[in-house]
GULUM-340561 format. One line per field, with one value per residue (C-alpha): x, y, z. Coordinates in nm, 3 decimals. Layout:
BEGIN
c1 = X:...
c2 = Y:...
c3 = Z:...
***
This chain:
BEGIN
c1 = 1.317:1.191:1.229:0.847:0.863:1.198:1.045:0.795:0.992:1.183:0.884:0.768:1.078:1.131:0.759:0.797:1.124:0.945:1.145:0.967:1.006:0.893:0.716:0.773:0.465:0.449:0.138:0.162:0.366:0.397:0.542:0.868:0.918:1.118:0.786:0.434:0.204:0.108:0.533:0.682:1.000:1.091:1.371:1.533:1.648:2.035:1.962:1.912:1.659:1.490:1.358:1.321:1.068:1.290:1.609:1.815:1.851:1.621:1.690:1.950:1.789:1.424:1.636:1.700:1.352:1.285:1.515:1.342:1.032:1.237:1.337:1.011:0.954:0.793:0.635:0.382:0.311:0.036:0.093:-0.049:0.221:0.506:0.582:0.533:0.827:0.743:1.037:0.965:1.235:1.095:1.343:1.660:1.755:1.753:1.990:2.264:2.132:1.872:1.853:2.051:1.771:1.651:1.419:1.117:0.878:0.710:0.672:0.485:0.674:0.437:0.681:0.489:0.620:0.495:0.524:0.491:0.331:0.023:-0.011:-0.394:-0.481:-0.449:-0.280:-0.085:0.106:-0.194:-0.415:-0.112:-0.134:-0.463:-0.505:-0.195:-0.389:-0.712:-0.562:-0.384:-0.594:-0.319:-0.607:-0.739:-0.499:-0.391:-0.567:-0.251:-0.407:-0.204:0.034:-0.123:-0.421:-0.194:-0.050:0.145:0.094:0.419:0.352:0.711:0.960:1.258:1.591:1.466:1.162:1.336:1.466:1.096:0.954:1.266:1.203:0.810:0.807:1.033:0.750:0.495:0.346:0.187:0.385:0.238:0.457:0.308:0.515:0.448:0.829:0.930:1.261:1.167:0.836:1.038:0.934:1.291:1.396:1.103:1.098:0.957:0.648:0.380:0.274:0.457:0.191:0.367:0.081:0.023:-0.106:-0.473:-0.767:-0.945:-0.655:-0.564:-0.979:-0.888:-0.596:-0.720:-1.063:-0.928:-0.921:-1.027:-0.673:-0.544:-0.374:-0.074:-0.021:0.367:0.392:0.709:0.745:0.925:0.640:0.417:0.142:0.114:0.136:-0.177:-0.371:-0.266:-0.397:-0.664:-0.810:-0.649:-0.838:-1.220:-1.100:-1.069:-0.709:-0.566:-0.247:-0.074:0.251:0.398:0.834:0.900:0.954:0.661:0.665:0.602:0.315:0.169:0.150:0.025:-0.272:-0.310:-0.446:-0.694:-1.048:-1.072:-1.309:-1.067:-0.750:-0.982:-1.037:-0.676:-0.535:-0.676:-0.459:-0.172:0.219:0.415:0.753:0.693:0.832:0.982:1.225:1.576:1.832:2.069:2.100:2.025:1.764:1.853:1.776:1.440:1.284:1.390:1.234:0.905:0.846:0.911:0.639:0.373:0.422:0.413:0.051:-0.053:0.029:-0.082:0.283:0.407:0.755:0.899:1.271:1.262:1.511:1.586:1.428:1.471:1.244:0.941:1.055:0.689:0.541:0.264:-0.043:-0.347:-0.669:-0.970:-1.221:-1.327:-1.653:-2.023:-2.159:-2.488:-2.662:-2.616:-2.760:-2.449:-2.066:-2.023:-1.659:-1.789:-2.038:-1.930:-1.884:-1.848:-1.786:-1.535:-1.563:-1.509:-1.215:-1.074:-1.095:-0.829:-0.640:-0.579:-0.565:-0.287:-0.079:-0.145:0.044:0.280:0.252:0.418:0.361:0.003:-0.181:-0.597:-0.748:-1.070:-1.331:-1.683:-1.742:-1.335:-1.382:-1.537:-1.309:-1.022:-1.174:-1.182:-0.832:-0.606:-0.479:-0.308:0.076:-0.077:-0.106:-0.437:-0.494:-0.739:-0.925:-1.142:-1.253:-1.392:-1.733:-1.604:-1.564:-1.276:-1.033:-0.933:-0.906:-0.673:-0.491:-0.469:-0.310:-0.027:0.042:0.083:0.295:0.669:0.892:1.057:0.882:0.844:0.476:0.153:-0.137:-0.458:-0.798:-1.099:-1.271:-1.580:-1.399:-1.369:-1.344:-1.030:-0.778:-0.450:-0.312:-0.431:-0.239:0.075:0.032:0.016:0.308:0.497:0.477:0.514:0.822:0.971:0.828:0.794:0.506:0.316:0.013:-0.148:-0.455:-0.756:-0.942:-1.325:-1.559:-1.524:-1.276:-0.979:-0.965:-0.845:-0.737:-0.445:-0.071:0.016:0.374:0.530:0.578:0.197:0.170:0.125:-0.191:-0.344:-0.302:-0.476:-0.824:-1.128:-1.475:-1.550:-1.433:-1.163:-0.795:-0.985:-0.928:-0.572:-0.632:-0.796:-0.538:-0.318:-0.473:-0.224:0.099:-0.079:-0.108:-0.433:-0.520:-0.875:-1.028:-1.379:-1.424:-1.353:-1.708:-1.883:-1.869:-2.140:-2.305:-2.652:-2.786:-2.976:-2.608:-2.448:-2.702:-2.636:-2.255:-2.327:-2.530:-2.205:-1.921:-2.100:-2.119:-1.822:-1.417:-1.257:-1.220:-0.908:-0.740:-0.690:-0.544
c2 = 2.152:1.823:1.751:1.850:2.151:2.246:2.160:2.373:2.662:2.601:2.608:2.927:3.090:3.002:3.163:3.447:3.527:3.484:3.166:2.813:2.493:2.144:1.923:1.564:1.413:0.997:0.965:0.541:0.243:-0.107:-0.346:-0.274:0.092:0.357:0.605:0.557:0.784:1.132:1.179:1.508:1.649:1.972:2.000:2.362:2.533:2.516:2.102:2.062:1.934:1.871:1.588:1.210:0.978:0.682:0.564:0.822:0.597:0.815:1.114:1.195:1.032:1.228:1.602:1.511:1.426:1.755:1.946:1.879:2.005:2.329:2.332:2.248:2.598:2.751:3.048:2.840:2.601:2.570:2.491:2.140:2.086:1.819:1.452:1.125:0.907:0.521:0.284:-0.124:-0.232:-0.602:-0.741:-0.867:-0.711:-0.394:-0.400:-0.462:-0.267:-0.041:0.222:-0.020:-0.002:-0.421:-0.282:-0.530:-0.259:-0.029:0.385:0.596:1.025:1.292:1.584:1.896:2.223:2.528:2.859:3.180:3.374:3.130:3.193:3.198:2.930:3.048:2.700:2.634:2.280:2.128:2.260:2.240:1.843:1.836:1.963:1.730:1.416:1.488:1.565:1.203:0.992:0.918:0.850:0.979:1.191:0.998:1.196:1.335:1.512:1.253:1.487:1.737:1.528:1.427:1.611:1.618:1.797:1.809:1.921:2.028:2.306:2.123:2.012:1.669:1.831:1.968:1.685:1.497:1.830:1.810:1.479:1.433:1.815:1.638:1.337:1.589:1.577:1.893:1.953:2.194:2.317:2.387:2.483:2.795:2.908:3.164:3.081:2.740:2.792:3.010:2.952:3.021:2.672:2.492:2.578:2.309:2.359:2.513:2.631:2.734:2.813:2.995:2.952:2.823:2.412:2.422:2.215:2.508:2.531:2.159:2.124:2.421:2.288:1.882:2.030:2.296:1.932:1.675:1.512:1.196:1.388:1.166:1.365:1.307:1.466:1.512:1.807:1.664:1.793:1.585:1.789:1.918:1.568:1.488:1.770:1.713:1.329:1.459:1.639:1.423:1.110:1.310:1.406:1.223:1.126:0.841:0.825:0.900:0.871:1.015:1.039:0.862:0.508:0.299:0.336:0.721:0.675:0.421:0.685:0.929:0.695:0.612:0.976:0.969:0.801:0.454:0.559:0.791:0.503:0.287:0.530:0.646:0.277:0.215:0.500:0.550:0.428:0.406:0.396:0.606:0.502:0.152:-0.032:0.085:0.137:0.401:0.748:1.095:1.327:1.197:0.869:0.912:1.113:0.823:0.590:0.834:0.876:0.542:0.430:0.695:0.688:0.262:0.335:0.558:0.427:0.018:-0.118:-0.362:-0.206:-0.573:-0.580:-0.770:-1.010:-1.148:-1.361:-1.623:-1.549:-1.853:-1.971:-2.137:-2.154:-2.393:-2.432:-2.472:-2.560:-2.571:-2.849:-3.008:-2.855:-2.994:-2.692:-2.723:-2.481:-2.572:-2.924:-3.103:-3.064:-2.753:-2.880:-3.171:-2.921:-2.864:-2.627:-2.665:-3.032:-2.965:-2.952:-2.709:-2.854:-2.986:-2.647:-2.450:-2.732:-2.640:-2.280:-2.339:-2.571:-2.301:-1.996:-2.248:-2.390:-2.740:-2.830:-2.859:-2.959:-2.993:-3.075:-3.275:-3.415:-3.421:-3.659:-3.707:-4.043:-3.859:-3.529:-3.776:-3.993:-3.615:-3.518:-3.791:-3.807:-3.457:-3.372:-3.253:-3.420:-3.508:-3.441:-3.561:-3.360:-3.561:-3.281:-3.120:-3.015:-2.830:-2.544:-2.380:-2.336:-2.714:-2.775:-2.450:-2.611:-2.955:-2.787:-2.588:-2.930:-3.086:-2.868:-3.008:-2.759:-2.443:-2.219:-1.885:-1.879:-2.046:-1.947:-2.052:-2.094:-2.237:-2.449:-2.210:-1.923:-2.025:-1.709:-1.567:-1.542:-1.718:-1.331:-1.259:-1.533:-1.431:-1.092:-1.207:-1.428:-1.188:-0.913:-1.180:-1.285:-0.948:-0.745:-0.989:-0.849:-1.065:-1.080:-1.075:-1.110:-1.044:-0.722:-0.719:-0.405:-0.364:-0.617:-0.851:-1.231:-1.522:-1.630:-1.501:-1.559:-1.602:-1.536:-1.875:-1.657:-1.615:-2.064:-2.031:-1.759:-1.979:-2.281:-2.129:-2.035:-2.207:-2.215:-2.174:-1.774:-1.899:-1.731:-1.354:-1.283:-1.340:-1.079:-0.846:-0.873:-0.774:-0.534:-0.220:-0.482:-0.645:-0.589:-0.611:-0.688:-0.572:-0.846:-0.819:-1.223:-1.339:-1.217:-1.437:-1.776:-2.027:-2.099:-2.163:-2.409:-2.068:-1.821:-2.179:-2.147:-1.753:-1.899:-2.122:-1.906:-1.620:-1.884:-1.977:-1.566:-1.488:-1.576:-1.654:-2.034:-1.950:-1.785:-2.108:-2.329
c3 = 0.046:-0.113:-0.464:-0.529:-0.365:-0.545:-0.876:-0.859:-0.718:-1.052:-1.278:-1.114:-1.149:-1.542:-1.622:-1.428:-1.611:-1.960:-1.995:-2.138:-1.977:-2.063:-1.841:-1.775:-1.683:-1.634:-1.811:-1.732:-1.608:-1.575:-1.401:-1.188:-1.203:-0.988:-1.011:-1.038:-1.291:-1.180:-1.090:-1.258:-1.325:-1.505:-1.830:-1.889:-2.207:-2.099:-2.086:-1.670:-1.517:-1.172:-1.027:-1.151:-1.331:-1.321:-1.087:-1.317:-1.614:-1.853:-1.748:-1.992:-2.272:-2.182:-2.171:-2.562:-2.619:-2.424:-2.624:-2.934:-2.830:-2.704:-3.071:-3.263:-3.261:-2.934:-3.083:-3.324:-3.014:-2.792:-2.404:-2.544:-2.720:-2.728:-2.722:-2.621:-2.534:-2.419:-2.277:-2.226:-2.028:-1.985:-2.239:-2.106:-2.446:-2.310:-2.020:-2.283:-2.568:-2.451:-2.144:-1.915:-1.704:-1.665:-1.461:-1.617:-1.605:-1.903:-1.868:-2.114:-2.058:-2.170:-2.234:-2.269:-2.344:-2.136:-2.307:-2.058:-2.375:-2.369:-1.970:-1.982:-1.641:-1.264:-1.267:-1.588:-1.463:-1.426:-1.692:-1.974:-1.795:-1.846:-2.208:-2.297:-2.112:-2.299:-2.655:-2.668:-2.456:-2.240:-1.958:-1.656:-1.442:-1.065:-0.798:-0.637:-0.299:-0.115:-0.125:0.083:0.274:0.572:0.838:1.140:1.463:1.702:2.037:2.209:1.965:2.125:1.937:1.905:1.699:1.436:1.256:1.252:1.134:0.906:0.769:0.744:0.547:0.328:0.269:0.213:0.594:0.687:1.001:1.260:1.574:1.876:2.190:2.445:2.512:2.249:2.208:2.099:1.875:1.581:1.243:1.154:1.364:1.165:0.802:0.668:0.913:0.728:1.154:1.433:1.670:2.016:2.271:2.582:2.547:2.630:2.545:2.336:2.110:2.098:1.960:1.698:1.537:1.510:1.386:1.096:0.889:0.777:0.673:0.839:1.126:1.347:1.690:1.835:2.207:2.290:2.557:2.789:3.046:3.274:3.313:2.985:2.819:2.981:2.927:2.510:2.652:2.744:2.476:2.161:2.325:2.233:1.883:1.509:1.500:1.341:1.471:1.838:2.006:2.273:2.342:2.689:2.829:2.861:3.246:3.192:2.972:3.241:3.533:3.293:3.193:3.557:3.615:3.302:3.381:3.270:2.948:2.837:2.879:2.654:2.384:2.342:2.385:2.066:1.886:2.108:2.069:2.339:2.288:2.014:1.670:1.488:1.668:1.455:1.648:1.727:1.985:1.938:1.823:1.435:1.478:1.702:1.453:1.197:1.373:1.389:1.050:0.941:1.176:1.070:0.691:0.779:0.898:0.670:0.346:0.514:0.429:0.629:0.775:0.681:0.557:0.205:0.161:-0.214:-0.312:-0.624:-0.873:-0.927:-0.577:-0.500:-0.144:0.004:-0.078:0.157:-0.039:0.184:0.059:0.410:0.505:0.477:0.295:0.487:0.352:0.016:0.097:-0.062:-0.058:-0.301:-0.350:-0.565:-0.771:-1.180:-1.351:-1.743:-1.597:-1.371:-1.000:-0.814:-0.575:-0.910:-1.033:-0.744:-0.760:-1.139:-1.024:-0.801:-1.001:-1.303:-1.072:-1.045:-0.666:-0.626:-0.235:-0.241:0.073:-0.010:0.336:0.289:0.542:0.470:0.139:0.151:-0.053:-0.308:-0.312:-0.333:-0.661:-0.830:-0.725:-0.655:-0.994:-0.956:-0.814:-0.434:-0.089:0.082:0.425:0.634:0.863:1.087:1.308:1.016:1.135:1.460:1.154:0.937:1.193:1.198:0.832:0.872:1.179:1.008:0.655:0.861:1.084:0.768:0.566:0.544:0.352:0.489:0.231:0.358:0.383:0.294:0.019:0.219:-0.049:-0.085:-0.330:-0.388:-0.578:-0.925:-1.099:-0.930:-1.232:-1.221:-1.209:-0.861:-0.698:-0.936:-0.810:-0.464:-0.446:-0.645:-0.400:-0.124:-0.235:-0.333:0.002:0.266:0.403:0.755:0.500:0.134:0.133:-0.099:-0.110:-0.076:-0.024:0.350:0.465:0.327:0.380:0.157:-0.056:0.120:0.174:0.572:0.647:0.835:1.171:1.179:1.204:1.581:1.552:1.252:1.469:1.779:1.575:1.673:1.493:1.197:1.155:0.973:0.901:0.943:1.279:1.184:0.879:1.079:1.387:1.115:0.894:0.924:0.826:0.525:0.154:-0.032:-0.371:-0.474:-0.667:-0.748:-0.904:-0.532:-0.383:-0.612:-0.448:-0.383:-0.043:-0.203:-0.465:-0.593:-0.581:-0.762:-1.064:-1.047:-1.081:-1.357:-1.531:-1.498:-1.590:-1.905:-2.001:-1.880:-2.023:-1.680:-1.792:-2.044:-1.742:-1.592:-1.845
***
């Protein structure tokens, strides 16, 4: 039983008894924290508690908080009753004086005493939550039906099954068993599956379980049967799933695709891993279901599935600052345009040297003379790019050939982006330095591109683009091992002389100019 699960088996248990409990709800954070807000935990009268709302540094401190409220008097309180408790733990200060924590990250605790005798809601948690939320302004409540919108559906009750159904019940995965031999498909075997269905594998039933939701479903096949892997083939390639892998080597799965039809090879190509799960290491049932999970709670949540090495904090990457192209359809270079009397190549540059990038590479081809007269002044290197007009691709090309430190990866921007806060690209190399990921990259409504952060093993694919498409096709090749960073300033750029007075007209409205001092 996971720690959710076992917290509120514990909360159920006090209020049935007649016993009170106080609820430990993390209302907020920021910054570097162990949990994120919506996380519980539960504090008893004897002084125990269940589960965790930071890497057990608080705890202890948070059951005296919670004892107080047990002690405030629990007959004259409401079940929105309690306390607030806030920790800051960006002070070096603290990991002396303080919590020991040094985690440089911020947490505000709602600690909310339940009392059985005000049992009114069919769900008291979450409406005592709720009242508490509302009566302090403590914000809107994190949607928390991530917890329950995902499933998993394991074809094959053999002993290799039961530690992935094991494991993913533990993450919160719906697991469903289905298997036709008896001895196998027991509910006893799988008790973290929330279905053991004991039928015989046929396309009717295979259609019945995908379509009783709408969750993002993963299908693992592992059998150990020819024929009935292909039938589950079969049927899993018409239906909505968004992730697939069967247990074999690859040269299994190839005969088995060689007896599907060529439409249905193309549409479960698309979804289908084979060999199943992340390359990790080690034998026995243990350590393939290890690898399973890891790979389908990789895809699901968009992580990378990068290790993340240390690395020294401020450590600065290269720069790439696109500033080559004709801008044809604005009728002039739109790197050379002011704003506020600035222009607009002079402008990232600033950017760039503001999050604190030192090896900066601004690649410049159409009007160079001119882009160099507005930037040769600042600490960066000019690169030519004389094959500037074949499109973004060679101004990308000729920036990576260029670059001559072993950083270990490259920002890539453009000129035409002023209002992108000095924040993003902190966030971004922040999380680039700390996770490691292949990619950062900017998040727009329907897609992510630049500016982004290109991990150094991706130089070969940046150097291989052609046209003007730029670095996207990388991003896109890429999307389920990137991390994006919604920014809503980098849509508004300029291709236009009438979306550059739209610009101006913002910028002079707007405060985005004291985020780049």
């Amino acid at each position: 039983m996971n720690v959710r699960k076992q917290i509120a088996s514990i909360i159920d248990a006090e209020l049935t008894a007649g016993r009170s409990i106080v609820l430990g709800y993390l209302a907020a954070t920021s910054g570097s924290t162990y949990q994120k807000a919506g996380a519980r935990m539960v504090f008893l009268r004897d002084g125990t508690w269940c589960g965790l709302l930071s890497g057990g540094c608080l705890e202890a401190d948070l059951s005296e908080h919670a004892a107080e409220c047990f002690e405030d008097g629990e007959a004259a309180l409401t079940n929105s009753s309690g306390k607030i408790v806030s920790y800051d733990t960006n002070e070096d200060g603290d990991i002396v004086f303080g919590t020991g924590m040094g985690c440089r990250g911020s947490l505000t605790v709602a600690l909310i005493l339940v009392n059985p005798a005000h049992c009114v809601a069919e769900n008291l948690v979450e409406s005592c939550i709720q009242a508490f939320v509302e009566k302090h302004n403590l914000g809107p409540m994190p949607r928390m039906d991530h917890l329950v919108a995902r499933r998993l559906l394991i074809f094959g009750a053999g002993v290799d099954a039961r530690p992935l159904c094991r494991l993913a019940s533990d993450l919160d995965w719906q697991v469903t068993i289905v298997d036709h031999r008896p001895i196998f498909a027991r509910q006893s075997e799988f008790p973290g599956a929330v279905r053991v269905i004991c039928e015989t594998v046929e396309r009717q039933l295979i259609l019945e379980i995908i379509a009783a939701s709408n969750a993002w479903t993963a299908v693992v096949i592992m059998t150990h049967n020819f024929e009935r892997d292909l039938e589950i083939l079969k049927a899993v390639a018409e239906e909505n799933v968004d992730f697939l892998g069967i247990l074999g080597p690859v040269l299994r799965t190839s005969d088995l695709m060689a007896k599907l039809p060529m439409a249905t090879q193309e549409r479960l190509a698309q979804k289908l891993h084979s060999p199943i799960g992340l390359d990790l290491g080690g034998y026995g049932p243990e350590s393939v279901a290890i690898s399973i999970t890891a790979q389908i709670q990789m895809l699901w949540s968009g992580a990378s599935g990068t290790s993340r090495l240390f690395s020294v904090p401020g450590k600065n990457m290269d720069t790439i600052i696109l500033a080559a192209g004709s801008s044809s359809r604005m009728g002039r270079s739109k790197q050379l345009l002011k704003i506020a009397g600035e222009s607009l190549v002079r402008r990232a540059v600033r950017v760039a040297i503001a999050a604190g990038q030192k090896n900066i590479f601004v690649v410049v081809g159409c009007d160079g003379n001119y882009v160099r007269d507005e930037i040769e002044d600042l600490p960066i290197t000019i690169v030519d790019n004389p094959n500037h007009e074949s499109g973004m691709a060679s101004s990308i090309a000729a920036g990576i050939q260029s670059l001559s430190s072993k950083s270990p990866g490259t920002l890539i921007m453009t000129c035409d982006q002023p209002f992108i806060k000095v924040e993003h690209f902190l966030q971004m190399i922040d999380v680039f330095n700390t996770r490691r990921p292949r990619i950062c990259a900017t998040g727009y409504e329907n897609f992510s591109g630049v500016p982004a952060i290109f991990s150094a093993n991706l130089y070969p694919e940046l150097l291989s683009l052609k046209g003007d498409r730029g670095a996207r096709a990388v991003v896109e090749k890429y999307r389920h091992h990137l991390i994006s960073f919604p920014c809503l300033d980098a849509a508004l750029d300029c291709d236009t002389p009438q979306e550059f007075d739209q610009m101006t007209n913002y910028f002079m409205q707007s405060d985005v100019d004291q985020h780049c001092q």
